[in-house]
C-alpha positions as CSV (number, residue, x, y, z in Angstrom):
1,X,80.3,91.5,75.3
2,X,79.2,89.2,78.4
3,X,80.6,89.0,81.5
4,X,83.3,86.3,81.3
5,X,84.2,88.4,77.8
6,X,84.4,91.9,79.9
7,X,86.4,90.1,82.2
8,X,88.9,88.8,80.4
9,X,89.5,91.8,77.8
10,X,89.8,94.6,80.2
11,X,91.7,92.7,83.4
12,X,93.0,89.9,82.2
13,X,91.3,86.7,83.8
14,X,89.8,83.1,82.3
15,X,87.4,82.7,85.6
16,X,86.2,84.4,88.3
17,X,86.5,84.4,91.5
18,X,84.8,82.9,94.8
19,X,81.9,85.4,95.0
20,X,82.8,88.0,91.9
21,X,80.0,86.1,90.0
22,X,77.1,86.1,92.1
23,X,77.0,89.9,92.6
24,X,77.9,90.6,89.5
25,X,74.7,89.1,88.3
26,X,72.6,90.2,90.9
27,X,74.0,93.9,90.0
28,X,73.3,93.0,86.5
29,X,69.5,91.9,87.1
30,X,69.2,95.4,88.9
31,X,69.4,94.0,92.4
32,X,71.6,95.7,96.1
33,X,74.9,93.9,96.9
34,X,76.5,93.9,99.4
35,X,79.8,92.3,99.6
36,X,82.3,91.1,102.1
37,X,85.7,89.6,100.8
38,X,89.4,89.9,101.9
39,X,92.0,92.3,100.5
40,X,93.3,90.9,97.1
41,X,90.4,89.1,96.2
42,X,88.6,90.7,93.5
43,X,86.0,93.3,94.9
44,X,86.7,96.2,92.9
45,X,85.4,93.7,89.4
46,X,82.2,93.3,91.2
47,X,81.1,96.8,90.7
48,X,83.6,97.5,87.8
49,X,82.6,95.0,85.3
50,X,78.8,95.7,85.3
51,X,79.4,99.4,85.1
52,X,80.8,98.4,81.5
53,X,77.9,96.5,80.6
54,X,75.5,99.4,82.0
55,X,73.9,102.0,80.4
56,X,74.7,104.8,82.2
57,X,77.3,105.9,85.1
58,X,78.3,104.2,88.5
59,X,79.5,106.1,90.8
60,X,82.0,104.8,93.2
61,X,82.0,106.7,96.9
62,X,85.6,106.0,97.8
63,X,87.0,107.7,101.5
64,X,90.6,108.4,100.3
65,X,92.5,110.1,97.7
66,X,95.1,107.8,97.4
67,X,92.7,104.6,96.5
68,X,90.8,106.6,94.2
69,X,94.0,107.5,91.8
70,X,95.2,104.3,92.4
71,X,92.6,102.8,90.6
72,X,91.4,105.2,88.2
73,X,94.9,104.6,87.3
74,X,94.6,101.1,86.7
75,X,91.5,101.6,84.9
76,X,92.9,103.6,82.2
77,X,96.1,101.5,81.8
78,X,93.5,98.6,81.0
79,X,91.7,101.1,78.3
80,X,88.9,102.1,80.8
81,X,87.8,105.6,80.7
82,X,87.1,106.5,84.2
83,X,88.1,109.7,86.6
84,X,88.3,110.8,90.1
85,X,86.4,114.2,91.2
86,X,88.1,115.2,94.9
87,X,89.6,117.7,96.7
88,X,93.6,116.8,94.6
89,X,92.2,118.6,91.4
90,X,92.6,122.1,90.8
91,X,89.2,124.1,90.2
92,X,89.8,124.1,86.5
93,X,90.7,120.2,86.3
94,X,87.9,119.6,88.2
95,X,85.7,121.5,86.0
96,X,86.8,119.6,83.0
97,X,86.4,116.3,84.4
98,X,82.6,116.8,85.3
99,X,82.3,118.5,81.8
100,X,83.7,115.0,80.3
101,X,81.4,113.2,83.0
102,X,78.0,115.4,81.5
103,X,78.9,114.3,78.1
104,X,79.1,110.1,78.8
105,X,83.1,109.8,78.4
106,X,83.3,107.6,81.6
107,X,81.3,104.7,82.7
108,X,82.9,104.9,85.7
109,X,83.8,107.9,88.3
110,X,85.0,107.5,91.8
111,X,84.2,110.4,94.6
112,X,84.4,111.8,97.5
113,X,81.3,111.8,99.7
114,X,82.0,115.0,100.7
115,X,81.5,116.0,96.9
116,X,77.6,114.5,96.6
117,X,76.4,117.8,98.7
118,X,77.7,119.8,96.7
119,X,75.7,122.3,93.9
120,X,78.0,121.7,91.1
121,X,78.0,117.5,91.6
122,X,74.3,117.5,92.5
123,X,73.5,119.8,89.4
124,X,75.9,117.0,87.1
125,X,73.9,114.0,89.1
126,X,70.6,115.1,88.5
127,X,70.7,115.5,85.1
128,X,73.1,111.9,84.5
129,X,71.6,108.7,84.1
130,X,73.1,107.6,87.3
131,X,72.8,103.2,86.9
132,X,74.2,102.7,90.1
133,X,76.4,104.0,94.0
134,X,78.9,101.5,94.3
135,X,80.2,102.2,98.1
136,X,83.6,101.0,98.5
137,X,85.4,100.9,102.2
138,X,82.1,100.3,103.3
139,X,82.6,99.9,107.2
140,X,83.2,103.8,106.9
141,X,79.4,104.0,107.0
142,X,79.0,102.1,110.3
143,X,79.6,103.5,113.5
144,X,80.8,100.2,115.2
145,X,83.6,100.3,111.9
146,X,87.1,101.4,113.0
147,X,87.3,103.9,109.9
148,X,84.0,105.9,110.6
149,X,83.1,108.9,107.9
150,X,80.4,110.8,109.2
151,X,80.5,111.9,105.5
152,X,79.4,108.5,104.4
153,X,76.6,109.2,106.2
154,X,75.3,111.6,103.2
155,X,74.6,108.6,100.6
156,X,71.5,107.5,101.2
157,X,70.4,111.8,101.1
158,X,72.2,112.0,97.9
159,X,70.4,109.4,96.1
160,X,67.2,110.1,97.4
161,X,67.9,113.4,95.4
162,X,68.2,111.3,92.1
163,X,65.5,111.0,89.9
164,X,65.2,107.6,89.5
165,X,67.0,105.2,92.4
166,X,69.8,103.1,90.8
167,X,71.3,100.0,91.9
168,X,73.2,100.5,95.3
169,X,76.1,98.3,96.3
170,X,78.6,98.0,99.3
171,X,81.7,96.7,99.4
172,X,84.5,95.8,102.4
173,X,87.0,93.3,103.3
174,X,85.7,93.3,107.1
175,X,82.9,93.5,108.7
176,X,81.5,92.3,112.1
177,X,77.6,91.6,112.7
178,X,77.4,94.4,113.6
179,X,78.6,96.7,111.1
180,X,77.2,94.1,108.3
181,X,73.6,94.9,109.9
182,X,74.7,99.0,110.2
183,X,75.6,98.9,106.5
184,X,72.8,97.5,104.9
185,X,70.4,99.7,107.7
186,X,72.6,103.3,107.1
187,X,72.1,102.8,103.1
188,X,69.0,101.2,102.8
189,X,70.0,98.6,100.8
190,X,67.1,96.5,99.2
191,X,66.6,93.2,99.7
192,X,70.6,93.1,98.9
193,X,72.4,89.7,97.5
194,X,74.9,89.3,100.3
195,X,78.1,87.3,99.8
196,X,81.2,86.8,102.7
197,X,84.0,84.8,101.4
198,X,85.2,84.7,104.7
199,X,89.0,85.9,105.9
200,X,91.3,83.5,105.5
201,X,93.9,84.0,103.3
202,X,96.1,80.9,103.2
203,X,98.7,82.4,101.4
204,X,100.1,84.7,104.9
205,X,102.3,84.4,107.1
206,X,101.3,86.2,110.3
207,X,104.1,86.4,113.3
208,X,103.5,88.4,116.2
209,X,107.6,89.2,118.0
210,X,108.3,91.1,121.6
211,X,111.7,92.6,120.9
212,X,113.5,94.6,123.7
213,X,114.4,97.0,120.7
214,X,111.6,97.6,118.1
215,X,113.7,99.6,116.1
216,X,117.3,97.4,116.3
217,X,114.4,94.4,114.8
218,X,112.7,96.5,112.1
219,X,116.8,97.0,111.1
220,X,117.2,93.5,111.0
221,X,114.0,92.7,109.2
222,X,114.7,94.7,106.1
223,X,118.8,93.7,106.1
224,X,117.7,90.4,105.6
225,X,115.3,91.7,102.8
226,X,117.1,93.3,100.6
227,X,115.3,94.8,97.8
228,X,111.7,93.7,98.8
229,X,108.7,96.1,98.8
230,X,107.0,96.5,102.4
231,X,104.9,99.0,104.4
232,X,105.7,99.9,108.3
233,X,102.6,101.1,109.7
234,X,102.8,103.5,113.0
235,X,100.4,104.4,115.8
236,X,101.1,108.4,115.4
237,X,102.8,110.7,112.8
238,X,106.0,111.3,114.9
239,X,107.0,107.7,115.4
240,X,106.1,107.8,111.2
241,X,108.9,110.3,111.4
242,X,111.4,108.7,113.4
243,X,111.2,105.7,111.5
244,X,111.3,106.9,108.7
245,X,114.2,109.4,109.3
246,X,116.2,106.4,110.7
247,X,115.4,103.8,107.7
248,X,116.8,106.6,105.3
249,X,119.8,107.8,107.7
250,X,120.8,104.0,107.7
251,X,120.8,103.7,103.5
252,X,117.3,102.2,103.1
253,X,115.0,103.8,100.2
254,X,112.1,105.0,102.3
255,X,109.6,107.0,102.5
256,X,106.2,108.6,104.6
257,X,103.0,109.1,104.4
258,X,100.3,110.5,107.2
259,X,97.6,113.3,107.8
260,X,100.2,115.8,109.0
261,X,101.6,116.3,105.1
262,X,100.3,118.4,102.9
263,X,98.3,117.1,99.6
264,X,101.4,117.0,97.1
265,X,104.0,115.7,99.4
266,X,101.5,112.6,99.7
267,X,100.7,112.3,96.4
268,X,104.3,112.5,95.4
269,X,105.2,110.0,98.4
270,X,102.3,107.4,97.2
271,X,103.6,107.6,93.9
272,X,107.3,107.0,94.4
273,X,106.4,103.8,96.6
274,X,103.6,102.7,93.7
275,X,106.1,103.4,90.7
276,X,108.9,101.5,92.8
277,X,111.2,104.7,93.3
278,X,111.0,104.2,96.9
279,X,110.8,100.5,98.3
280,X,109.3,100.8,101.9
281,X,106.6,102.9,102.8
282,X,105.9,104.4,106.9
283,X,102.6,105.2,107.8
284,X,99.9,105.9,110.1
285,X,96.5,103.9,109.1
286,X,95.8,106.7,106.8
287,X,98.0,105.1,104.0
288,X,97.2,101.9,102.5
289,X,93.3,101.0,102.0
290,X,92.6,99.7,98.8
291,X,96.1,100.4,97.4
292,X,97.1,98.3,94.6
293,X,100.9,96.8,94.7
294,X,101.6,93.3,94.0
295,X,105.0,93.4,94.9
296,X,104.3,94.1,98.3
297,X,106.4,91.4,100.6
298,X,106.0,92.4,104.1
299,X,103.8,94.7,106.4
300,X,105.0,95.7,109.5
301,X,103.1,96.9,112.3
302,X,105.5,99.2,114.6
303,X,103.1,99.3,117.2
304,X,99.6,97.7,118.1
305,X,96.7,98.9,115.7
306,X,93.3,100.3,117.4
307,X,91.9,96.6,117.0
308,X,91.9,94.1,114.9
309,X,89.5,94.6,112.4
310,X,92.2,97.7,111.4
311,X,94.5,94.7,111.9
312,X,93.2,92.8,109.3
313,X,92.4,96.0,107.1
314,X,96.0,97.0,106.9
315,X,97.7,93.4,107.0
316,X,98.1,93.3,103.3
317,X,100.2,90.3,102.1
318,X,102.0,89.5,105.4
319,X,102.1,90.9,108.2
320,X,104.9,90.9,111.4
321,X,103.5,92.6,114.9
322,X,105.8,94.1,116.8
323,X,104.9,94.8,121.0
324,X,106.2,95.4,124.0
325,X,103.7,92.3,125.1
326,X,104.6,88.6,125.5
327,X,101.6,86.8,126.2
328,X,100.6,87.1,122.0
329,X,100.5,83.9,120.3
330,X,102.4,83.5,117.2
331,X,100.0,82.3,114.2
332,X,101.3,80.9,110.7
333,X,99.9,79.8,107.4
334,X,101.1,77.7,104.4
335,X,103.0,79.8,102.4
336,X,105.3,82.2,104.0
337,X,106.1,85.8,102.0
């Protein structure tokens, strides 16, 4: 199959979209990418579709546990084998899976960085046809990004341990000069095919409001939208609890998500607001990068994010400020969700 064939078997598409095509060739003719392109817009295909028409594995670094279910998820549901190897699976699932990875049944596998140190994944790496590191999140690499992994940082060791280099790629919906430079400096990318879409997304509505009462607002938000799908991000785990605790006391379906939880209460919490058995989702910035929800009508920021490249990381498909400031200037699009 080609490309445009790939594309439209396995997700579902005629065309592609602004930028999807030039990496995808460039990854094709065995040449670095690095891409920058807003939430929503297709970057997960760039790396995805040439793994399919690769021989060999791409391996996709991925920072959270979350994303990487989420769309090893949606890979299968399209009829694409791919797994995740990370600190969710139990010893013997995680055994299995790289057993399935040595004998060729996924094209694609997403992991932790904190994984490529260690003996078992470096034993299964070194004896893999590895065609190519996809780095998604990419602004975790750069210092100057507002999600910094010093694990990131053990890429470029990892695959100067492989036999053979394969095609590296980066991907991000946000990136400053400076962390563009970082990137391609911190993974050594090669003469890389670099394409920004820019970050305007005509189809939000941004609105920035100073209520006297945060909370009595939020209420009133989600009265008025009854039914509808939205996340309420929070500066700190308590005020995730307060909110959250006061959403469900006042007969709203919600539920949490932040570091402070253990491993299965997330999972389960992810899940019920993915799967629709909880409509509103409260959490700290560690929820939310890279999830997949189309149904999403709102994002809510309870209180003012680090900066505004998290801003724009977290904004999803609409977005409502809430501060205690009122010298913020209200800004709207188009199309209002």
């Amino acid at each position: 199959m080609d490309k445009k064939q790939v594309l439209k078997q396995y997700f579902g598409y005629d065309s592609f979209r602004e930028g999807q095509e030039l990496l995808i060739d460039s990854i094709l003719q065995g040449q670095d990418a690095f891409g920058i392109m807003p939430t929503g817009s297709g970057k997960s295909m760039c790396f995805q579709i040439p793994a399919l028409m690769t021989k060999g594995i791409t391996l996709v670094i991925s920072p959270l546990i979350s994303l990487m279910k989420d769309q090893v998820s949606t890979l299968n549901q399209a009829g694409i084998h791919a797994a995740f190897l990370n600190s969710s699976l139990t010893a013997s699932q995680y055994y299995k899976a790289l057993s399935y990875a040595k004998e060729g049944r996924y094209p694609i596998i997403y992991v932790a960085p904190e994984r490529l140190v260690t003996e078992e994944f470096l034993d299964f790496a070194l004896h893999t046809e590895i065609a190519m590191v996809a780095v998604d999140e990419a602004h975790c690499v750069s210092q100057w990004g507002q999600d910094f992994r010093p694990s990131y940082l053990k890429i470029v060791d990892f695959i100067n341990r492989l036999p053979k280099r394969p095609v590296v790629s980066a991907f991000t919906a946000t990136a400053t000069k400076e962390v563009r430079d970082d990137i391609i400096d911190i993974l050594m990318l090669r003469n890389p095919a670099v394409v920004s879409t820019g970050y305007d997304r005509p189809n939000l509505y941004l609105g920035v409001q100073a209520p006297k009462n945060k909370f009595d607002t939020l209420l009133n938000f989600v009265e008025i939208h009854p039914g509808q799908c939205g996340i309420i991000y929070c500066l700190t785990r308590k005020t995730v609890e307060e909110v959250c605790e006061k959403l469900s006391r006042a007969g709203f379906s919600a539920t949490r998500y932040h570091a402070g939880l253990g491993d299965a209460e997330r999972r389960n919490n992810q899940e019920d607001f993915i799967y629709d058995r909880k409509q509103i989702m409260v959490a700290t910035n560690a929820f939310g990068m890279g999830i997949d929800k189309s149904n999403v009508r709102y994002v809510i920021h309870y209180n003012m994010p680090k900066n505004l490249e998290s801003y724009y990381q977290e904004v999803g498909d609409c977005a409502i400020l809430m501060t205690g400031q009122t010298n913020l200037v209200e800004s709207r699009v188009p199309v209002m969700c």
